[in-house]
N, C-alpha and C positions, 0 to 999 in steps of 0.2 A: 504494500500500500504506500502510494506516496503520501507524505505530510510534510507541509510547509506554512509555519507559522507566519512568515512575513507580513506587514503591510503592503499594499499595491505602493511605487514611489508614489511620489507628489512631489510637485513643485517646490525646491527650496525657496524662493519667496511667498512671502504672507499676500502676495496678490495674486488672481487669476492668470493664468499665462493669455499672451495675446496670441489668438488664432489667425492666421490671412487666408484672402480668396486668392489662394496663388492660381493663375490663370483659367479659373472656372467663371462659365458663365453664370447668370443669377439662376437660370433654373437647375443646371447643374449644381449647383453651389446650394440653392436648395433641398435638391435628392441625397448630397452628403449630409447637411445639417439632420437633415430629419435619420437619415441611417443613425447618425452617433445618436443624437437623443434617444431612439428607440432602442439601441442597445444598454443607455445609460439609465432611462428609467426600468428598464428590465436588469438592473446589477451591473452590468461591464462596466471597469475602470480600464482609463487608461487617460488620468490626469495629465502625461508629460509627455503625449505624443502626439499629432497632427498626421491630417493627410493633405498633401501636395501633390498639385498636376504640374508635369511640366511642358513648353512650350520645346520649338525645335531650339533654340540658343541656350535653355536650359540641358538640355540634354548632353552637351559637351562640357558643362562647365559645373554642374551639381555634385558629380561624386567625387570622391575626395580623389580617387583614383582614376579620375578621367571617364569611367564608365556608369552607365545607370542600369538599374535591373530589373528583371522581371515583375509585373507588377500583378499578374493572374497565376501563378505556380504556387504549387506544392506540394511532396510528398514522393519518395521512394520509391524505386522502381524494381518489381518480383523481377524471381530470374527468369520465367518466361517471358516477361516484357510484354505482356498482352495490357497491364494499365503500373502506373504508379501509386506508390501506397510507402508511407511515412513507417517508420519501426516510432516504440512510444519515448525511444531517449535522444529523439531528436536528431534530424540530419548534418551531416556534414556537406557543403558542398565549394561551389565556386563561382567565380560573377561573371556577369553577362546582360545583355535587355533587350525587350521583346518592342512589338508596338502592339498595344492592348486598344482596341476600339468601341467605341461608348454607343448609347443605342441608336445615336444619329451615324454611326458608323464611319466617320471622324477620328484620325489617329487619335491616340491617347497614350502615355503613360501616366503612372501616378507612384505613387510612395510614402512609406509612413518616414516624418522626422522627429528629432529629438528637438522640444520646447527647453529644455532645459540639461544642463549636464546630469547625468547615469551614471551612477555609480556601479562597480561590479555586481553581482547577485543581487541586483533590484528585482522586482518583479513589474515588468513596465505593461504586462497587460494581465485583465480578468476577465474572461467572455463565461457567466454560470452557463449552468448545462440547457437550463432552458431556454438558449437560443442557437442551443448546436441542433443540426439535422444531424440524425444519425441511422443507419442500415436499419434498426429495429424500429424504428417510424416509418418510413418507407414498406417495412412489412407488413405492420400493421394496417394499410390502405386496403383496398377493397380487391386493386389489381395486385398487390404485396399477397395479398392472403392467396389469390389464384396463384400464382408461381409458386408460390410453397407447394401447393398442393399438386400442382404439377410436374414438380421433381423436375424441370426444367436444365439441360446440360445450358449454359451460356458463358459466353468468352469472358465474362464479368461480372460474377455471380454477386460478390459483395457489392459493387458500385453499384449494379443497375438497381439496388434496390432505394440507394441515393438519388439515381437519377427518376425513378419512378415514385417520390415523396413531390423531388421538386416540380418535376411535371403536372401531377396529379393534384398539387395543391394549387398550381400556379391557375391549375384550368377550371377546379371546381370552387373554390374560393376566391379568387383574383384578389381585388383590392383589400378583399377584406380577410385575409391571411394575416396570422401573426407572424410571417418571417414578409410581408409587401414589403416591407424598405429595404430589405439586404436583397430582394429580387430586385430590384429596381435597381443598383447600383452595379448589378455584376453585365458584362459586357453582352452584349445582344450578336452582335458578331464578331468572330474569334479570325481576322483573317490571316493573321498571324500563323497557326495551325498549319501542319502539311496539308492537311484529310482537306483543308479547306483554298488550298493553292489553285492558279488557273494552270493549264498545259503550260504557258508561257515561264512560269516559275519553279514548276518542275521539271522542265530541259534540262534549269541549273544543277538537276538530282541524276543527268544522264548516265548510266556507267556505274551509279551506286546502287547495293542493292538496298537502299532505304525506299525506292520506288516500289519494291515488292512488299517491302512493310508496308508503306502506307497505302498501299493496294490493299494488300489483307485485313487491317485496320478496318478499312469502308466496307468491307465483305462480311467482317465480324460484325459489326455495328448493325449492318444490314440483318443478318443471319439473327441477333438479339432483339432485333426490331421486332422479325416474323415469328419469332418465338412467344413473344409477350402476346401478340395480339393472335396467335394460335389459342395460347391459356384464357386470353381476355379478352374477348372480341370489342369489346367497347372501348378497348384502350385505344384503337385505331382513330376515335372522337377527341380523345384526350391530347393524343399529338403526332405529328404527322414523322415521316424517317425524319425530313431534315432537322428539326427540333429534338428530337430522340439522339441525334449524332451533334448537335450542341449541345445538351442537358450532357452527353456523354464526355464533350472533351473539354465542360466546367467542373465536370469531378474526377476526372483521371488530373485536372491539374491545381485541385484544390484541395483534394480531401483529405484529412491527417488520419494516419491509422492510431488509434486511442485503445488503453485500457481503460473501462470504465467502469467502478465499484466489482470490480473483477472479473469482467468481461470484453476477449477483444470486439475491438468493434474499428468502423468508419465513422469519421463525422465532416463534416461543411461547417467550420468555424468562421463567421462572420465578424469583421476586421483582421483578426491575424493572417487571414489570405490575403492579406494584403500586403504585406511584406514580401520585399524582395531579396532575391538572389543571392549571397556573396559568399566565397568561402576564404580563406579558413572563419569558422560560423564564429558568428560573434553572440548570438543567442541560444536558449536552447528552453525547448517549449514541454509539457506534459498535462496529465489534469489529475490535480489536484482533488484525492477524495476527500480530504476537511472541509474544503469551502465548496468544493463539487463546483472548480470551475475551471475553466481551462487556461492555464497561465504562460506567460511567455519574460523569459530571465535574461538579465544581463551577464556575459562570461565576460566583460572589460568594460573598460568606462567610452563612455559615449558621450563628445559634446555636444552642447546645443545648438542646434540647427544640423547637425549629421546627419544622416540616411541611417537607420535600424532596421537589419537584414537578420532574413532567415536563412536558413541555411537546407538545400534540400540533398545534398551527399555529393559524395567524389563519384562521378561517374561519366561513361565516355557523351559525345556533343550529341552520336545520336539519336540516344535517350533525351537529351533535353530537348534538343528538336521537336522528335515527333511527338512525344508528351505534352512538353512545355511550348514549344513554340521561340525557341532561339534557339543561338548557339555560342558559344564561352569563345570570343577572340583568342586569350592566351589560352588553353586549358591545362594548366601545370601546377600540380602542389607544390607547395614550400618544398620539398625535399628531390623536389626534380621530375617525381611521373606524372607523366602523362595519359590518364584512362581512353585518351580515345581508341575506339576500335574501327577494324574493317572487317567486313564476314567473309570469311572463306569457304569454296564449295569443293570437297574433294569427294571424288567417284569420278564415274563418266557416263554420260547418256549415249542414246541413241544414235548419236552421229557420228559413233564410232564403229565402220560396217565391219562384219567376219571377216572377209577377205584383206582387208587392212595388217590383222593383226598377226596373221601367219604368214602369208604370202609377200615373202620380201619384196615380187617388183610392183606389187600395189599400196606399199607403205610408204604413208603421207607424212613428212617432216612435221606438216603445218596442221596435224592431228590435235585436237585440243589438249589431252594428255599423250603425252609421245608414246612410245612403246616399254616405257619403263615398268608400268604398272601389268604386261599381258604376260611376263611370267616367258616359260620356255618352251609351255605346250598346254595343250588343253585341260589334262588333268591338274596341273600346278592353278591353272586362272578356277577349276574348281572348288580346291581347296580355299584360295583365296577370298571368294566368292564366299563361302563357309563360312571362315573365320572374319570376316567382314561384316557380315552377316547376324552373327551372334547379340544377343537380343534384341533384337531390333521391333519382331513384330511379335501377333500370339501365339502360344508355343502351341501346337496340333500333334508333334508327333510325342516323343519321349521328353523326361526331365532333363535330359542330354542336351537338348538339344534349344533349349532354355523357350523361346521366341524368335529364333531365326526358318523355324520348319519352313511357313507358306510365302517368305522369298525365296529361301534355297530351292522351294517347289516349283515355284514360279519361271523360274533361270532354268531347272532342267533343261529344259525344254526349247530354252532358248539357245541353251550352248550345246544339245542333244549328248549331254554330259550323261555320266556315271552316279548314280543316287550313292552306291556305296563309296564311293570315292569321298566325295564329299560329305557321308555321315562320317566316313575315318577321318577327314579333318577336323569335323566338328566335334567326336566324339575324344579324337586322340588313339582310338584303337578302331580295330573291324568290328560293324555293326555287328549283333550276336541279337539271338529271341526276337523278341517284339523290333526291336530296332532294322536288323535285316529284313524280317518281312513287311516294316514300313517300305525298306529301299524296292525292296523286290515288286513292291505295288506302285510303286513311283515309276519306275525305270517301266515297268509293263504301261503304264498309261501315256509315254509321251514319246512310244515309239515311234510311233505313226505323226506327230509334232512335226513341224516344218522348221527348220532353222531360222532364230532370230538373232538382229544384232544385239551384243553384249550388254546388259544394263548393269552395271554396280549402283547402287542406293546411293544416293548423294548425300554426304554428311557435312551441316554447316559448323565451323566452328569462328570465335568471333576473339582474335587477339589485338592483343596491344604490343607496343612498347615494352616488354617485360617479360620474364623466364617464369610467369605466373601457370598454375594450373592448366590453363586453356590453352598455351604454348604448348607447356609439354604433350598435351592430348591431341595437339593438333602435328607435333614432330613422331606421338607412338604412329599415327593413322597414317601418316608416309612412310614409315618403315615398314608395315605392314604393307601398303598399295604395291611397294619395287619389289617385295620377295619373291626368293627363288622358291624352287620345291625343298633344297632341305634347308634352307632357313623357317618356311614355315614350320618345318616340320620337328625345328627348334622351339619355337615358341608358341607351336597349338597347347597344348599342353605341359613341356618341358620333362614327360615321361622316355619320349625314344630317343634325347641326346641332350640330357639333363647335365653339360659337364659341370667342375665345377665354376668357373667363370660363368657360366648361364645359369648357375642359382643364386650366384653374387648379383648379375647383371639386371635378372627376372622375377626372381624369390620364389623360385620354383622348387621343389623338392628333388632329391638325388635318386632316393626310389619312391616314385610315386605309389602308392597302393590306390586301388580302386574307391576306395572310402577317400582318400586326400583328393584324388580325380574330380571327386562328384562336389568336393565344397570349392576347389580351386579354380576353377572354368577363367579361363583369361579372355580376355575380346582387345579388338583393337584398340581401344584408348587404354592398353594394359603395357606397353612396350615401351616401358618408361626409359631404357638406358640402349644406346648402340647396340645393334644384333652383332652386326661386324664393320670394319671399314668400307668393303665394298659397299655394302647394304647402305652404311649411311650417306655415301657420297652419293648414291643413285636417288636417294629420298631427297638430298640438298638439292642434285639436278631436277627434282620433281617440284621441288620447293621454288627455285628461281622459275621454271615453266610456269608454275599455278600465279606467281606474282606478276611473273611478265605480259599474262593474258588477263589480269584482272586489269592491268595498268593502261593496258589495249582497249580498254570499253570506254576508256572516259574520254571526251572532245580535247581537251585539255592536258597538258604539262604542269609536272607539278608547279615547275619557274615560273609557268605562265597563272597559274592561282597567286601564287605568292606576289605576282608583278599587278595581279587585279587587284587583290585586298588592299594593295596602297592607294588605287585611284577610289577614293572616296564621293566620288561624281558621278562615276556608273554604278560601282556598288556602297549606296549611302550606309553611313551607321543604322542597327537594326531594321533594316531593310528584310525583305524573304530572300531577296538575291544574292546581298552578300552574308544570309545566313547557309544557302546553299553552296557558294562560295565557300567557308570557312565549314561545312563538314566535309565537301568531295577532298580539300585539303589537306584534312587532316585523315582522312583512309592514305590518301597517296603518300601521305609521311610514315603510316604502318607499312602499307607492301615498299617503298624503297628500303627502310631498316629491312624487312627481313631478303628482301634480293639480296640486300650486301651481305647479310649473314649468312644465305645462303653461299655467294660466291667467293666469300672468305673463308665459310667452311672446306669447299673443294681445293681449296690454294692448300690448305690445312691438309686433309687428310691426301694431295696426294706427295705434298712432303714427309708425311709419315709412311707410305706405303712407298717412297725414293728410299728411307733410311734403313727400312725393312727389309727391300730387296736386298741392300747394301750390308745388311747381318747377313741375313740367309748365302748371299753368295758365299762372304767371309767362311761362315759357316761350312759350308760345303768343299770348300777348298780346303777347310784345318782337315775334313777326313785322309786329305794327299798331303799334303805339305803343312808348315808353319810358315804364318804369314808375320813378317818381321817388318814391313811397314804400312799393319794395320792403325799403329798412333798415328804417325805422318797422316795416312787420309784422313781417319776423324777429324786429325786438327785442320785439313785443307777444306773438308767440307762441311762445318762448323757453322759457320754464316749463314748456311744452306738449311741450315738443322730445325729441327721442332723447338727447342729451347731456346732459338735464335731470334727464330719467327714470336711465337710467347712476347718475348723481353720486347720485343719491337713494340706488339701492339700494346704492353702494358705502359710504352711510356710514350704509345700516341694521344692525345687527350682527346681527338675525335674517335678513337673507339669505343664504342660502347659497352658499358660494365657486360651485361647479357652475352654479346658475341663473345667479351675474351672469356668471360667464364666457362659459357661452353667446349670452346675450343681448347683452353687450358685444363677443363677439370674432368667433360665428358670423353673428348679426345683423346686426353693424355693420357685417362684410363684403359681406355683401346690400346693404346699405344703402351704402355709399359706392360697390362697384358701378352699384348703379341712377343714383348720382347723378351717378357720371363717366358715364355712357351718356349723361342728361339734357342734362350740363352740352356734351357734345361733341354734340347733335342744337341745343344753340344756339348751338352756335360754326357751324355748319354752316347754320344760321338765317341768323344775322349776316352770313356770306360771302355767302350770297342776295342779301340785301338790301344790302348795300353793292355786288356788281355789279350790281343795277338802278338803284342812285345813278350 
């Protein structure tokens, strides 16, 4: 339970503070006075703060930092990313600004400021509970109570019960609603919003896949619409899609996720949505179950007349985009990262034909994924298939076989493949019982199948700047794409060539027993460390192919984004243009990092697999001779060497921490492996040859 004794601040002088019409007209300036009153004779305090509109001269010269911020956001974005939603200890985020538009549809920003200096751990707002909207009002409605009872699947099960309070009141009460003045001030048109962009505006999105977001987005929304008014058929009275797809993106960018008297929940907090943007957060907000109302604190002092920001988290631009409706100019924490992302698609479609992939004088250079990922023959791209494959959809055949059965069944057929081949990948051993006569039923139905081109399931993964999680899962899923037949056949399982280097490398067990088999099941985002060097460098090659094609979709250079963002003429401050400007930018800043990473990886491993040879020859020559000027060459080809390369790039300052660590610590691991293998196949030389002495 939170508890917090404080007073709400107040004004350190014994007078009123002086409110201004900063750039509101009188009926605007109106519709605010009566919102504050209404929340003030209903309890809310927030004696030391104001709200301010600003004009366009304001908007370069208000924030302390050059920038102003979102004035309609808030709230935390699930890892699905289907809506935003706030955790209850308060976001972390970073600054930016939107243009918010009022009901005459009239740019607009606005913002809350400090009347007076804020002291740390003030509590500069109190909104009680009875003027939050929250999920369980919206249930409680007449079309609230039908969706229950409908068991309804929808893209936004918590929100739209928010969005179907506000709706539902706005249409059957209007004027005479106890939340009329906080309707009335929240924006009538959002055009700020991707979902609500003309074609003209999202050109600027060409080549990203943020276009397919916010496609899906309007499909969802759509799909939530037909669903409500399936359960409700009068709801279709109450509000029509395009109101329904407003109502929806004033609460994906407003809503704080609350505990409340011990209950999660949603709510629409009216005034504190009104804060903006900035990070590192200078506030941090909760509700309070003492006073039962929802408060918002100082974490540093605040002068008066500053801007008083909330904070909605560290996350990449384009969540705040299609959420929020901007995007962060710099978006870099204090400590250097950078959370923007770009989505990456690995697999391959359709328009990769059969004959392409075996038939060397039909093989296309200019193939979307080259030939690295088809393996060396039909049953190897099976396996692969398999183990790619692994849980992905519902499992139909054995526990074996987790959720990968009805694509593996699917692809039979297309690659007029071996059912047991591919249960032995999947399984790790030959199918037996139940499992072989799934194959044997498989293989008997897609005889008669005609050959299709190759489908792998497309897996998106969405990295950054960083050797985070999503990296790594997205470096297992290329090692797995290039494998051979006995690399996979290393790491389906780690039962048929479990050495020990691959249960260091895998965490695979040395003998597996059938009981460790059935809890250890590995899938592609399991390949956390190098299979081998060849294997990595062909995943790096796969790696600079997947960036250089994603880099291929966009009109633009990344030099040429960078040369637009400075002309502030074409693309004005908070603009949609140069909000699309500044996200296509910063994906082109994630795929050039990892091109270079990848092509500094191959520079890498093929000077270890130069120095390698260069044992092994040594090696094989001590079986005849002693080689008495093996020092000399080490020390001639020293410069040349892995430890040379290393030292280089550790005292470039433009390399990046992430490339050298990989290449120093994953690498190197490779690398002194192979050499202790080396170094022990000549000590095992030596013994030869001294007992034939």
């Amino acid at each position: 339970m939170v508890t917090q004794k404080q007073e709400v601040a107040t004004p350190t002088n014994h007078s009123p503070p002086t409110r201004h019409n900063y750039n509101y007209d009188e009926q605007e300036f109106d519709k605010f006075q009566t919102f504050e009153r209404w929340l003030i004779a209903n309890g809310a305090q927030f004696p030391c703060l104001e709200l301010r509109k600003y004009d366009n001269s304001d908007r370069y010269k208000d924030n302390k930092d050059g920038v102003l911020e979102s004035v309609n956001s808030r709230v935390v974005m699930e890892e699905n990313e289907s809506e935003e939603k706030k955790d209850g200890a308060g976001g972390e985020t970073t600054k930016s600004a939107i243009t918010n538009e009022v009901n005459d549809g009239s740019d607009e920003m606005r913002g809350v400021h400090a009347l007076t200096n804020l002291p740390p751990q003030a509590i500069i707002v109190s909104i009680p509970l009875r003027c939050l909207i929250t999920v369980e009002m919206g249930q409680n409605t007449p079309i609230g109570r039908k969706i229950l009872s409908s068991d309804l699947e929808l893209d936004a099960p918590k929100h739209i019960f928010l969005m179907i309070y506000l709706l539902w009141d706005r249409a059957v009460n209007g004027s005479n609603s106890f939340f009329a003045p906080y309707y009335a001030v929240l924006p009538r048109r959002l055009r700020n919003m991707p979902i609500f962009w003309s074609e003209e505006e999202l050109e600027g999105l060409k080549g990203s896949y943020m276009l397919s977001q916010i496609s899906d987005r309007l499909q969802a929304v759509t799909r939530d619409y037909q669903s409500v008014c399936a359960a409700a058929p009068e709801f279709a009275s109450i509000a029509t899609l395009e109101e329904f797809t407003w109502a929806r993106t004033i609460v994906c960018s407003r809503n704080f996720g609350l505990l409340i008297n011990g209950r999660r929940t949603s709510a629409l907090v009216p005034h504190a949505d009104m804060l903006n943007h900035h990070r590192p957060r200078e506030t941090k907000w909760t509700f309070c179950e003492e006073s039962q109302c929802f408060t918002i604190t100082t974490l540093k002092e605040i002068g008066a007349g500053e801007q008083v920001y909330d904070s909605y988290g560290q996350k990449c631009n384009h969540r705040f985009l299609l959420n929020y409706g901007f995007c962060v100019e710099s978006n870099v924490e204090i400590d250097g990262f950078c959370p923007n992302e770009v989505s990456l698609e690995l697999g391959w479609g359709e328009d990769l034909e059969e004959d392409e992939i075996y038939d060397d004088s039909k093989k296309s250079s200019s193939s979307r994924f080259s030939q690295l990922i088809c393996g060396e023959d039909r049953e190897c791209l099976e396996k692969k298939l398999a183990f790619w494959t692994r849980g992905d959809v519902e499992s139909v055949s054995s526990e074996y076989f987790g959720s990968s059965w009805h694509t593996i069944a699917s692809n039979m057929g297309r690659m007029g493949g071996s059912a047991s081949a591919i249960m032995e990948a999947t399984l790790g051993t030959s199918p037996t019982g139940a499992d072989a006569a799934a194959a044997r039923f498989a293989e008997a139905s897609i005889v008669a199948a005609p050959q299709q081109p190759i489908v792998f399931p497309a897996k998106r993964v969405r990295v950054c700047i960083s050797n985070n999680e999503n990296t790594r899962v997205m470096f297992s899923m290329l090692r797995v794409l290039v494998c051979n037949s006995s690399e996979l056949d290393r790491i389906s399982w780690g039962g048929r060539a479990a050495t020990a280097a691959g249960q260091r490398l895998y965490g695979i067990p040395g003998m597996a027993s059938s009981a460790t088999q059935a809890t250890s099941i590995r899938m592609c985002r399991d390949i956390r460390y190098p299979i081998s060097l060849q294997n990595e460098r062909r995943a790096m090659e796969l790696l600079l192919e997947i960036t250089e094609f994603a880099l291929s979709k966009y009109p633009t250079s990344l030099a040429q984004d960078a040369a637009d963002l400075k002309n502030e003429t074409a693309f004005p401050k908070y603009s949609n243009q140069r909000h699309a400007k500044l996200q296509v930018h910063g994906e082109k800043e994630v795929l050039h990092h990892f091109a270079l990473w990848a092509r500094t990886a191959i520079h890498v491993i093929d000077i270890i697999l130069h120095e390698l040879a260069n044992e092994i020859k040594i090696v094989s020559q001590a079986s005849k001779v002693t080689h008495p000027d093996r020092e000399t060459e080490d020390g001639q080809n020293q410069e040349l060497g892995f430890d040379y390369v290393i030292q280089a790039m550790e005292e470039d300052d433009e390399c990046h921490n992430t490339i050298l660590r990989y290449c120093s610590d994953a690498l190197g691991a490779v690398r002194r492996d192979e050499l202790n293998q080396i170094a022990a196949e000549s000590i095992g030389i030596e013994r030869t040859r001294n007992m034939g002495v």
